[in-house]
N, C-alpha and C positions, 0 to 999 in steps of 0.2 A: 845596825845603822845608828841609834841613838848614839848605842856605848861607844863607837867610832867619834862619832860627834863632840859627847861631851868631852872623850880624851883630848880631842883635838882644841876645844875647844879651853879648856883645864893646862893644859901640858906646853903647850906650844901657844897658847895668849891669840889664837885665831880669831878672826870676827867670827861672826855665829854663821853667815853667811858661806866663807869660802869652809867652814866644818864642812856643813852642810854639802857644798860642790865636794868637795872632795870625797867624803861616803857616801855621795849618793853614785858618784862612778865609778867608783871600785866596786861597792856592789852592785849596778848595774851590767856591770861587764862580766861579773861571776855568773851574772841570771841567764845572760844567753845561752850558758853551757847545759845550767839547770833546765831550760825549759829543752832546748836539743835534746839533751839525753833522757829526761826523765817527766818534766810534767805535759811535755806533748812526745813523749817519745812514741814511735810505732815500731817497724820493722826493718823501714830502710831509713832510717836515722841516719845522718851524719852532716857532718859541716857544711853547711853555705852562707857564702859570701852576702847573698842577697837577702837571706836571713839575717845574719848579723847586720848588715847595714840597716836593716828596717829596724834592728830591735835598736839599736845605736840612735837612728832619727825618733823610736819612741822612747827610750830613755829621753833624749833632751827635751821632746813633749812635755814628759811629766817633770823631767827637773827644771822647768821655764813654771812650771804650775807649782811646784813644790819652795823652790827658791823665792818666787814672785808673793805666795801667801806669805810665807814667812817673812819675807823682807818687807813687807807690807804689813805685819802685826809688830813687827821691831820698828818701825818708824811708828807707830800709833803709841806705843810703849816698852821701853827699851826692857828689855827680861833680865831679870834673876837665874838663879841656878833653876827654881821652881816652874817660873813662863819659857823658860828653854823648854824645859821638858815637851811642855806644853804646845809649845809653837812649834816645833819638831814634827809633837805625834799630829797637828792639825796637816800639815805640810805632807806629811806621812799617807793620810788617811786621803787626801787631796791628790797627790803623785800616784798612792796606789788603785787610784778606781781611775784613771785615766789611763797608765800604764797597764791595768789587764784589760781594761778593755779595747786598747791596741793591739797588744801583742797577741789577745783570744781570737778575733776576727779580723785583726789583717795580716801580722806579720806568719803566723800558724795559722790560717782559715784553709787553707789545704794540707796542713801536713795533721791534722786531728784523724786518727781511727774512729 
């Protein structure tokens, strides 16, 4: 996610902001797969619609939380290469305790063995 970020961010003269949108949905769209097949997998495993869409409405949870902190430390103080980093992994650490704890008890609270 970072190294997504900073490329984009580097390469393509992006705000730090839409970095940010854009790796945090392309990896967020990878996870649904991960979490179907393998970190809630069970037995009868397989695709649904109502799965994805829940993990889809808790992706934007955490990226309204993850974009919102950040865009809110870049207005307090525009970053560097160094407060990127920074503001990232805070954004990071913020999106990811909201987003498991969605995806562990609602969107997967009946498909856990």
């Amino acid at each position: 996610d970072i190294v997504l970020v900073l490329i984009l961010r580097k390469l393509l003269q992006m705000p730090l902001w839409l970095c940010v949108a854009v790796s945090f949905f392309t990896i967020g769209v990878a996870l649904y797969f991960v979490h179907e097949y393998w970190t809630f997998k069970r037995r009868r495993s397989g695709f649904s619609y109502t799965r994805l869409r829940h993990t889809m409405l808790t992706i934007a949870i955490a990226f309204i939380v993850r974009v919102g902190l950040i865009a809110l430390l870049a207005t307090m103080h525009q970053p560097g290469d160094g407060l990127t980093v920074a503001y990232v992994i805070a954004g990071g650490l913020a999106s990811f305790a909201s987003n498991y704890l969605l995806i562990r008890f609602w969107v997967f609270e009946n498909h856990i063995s």
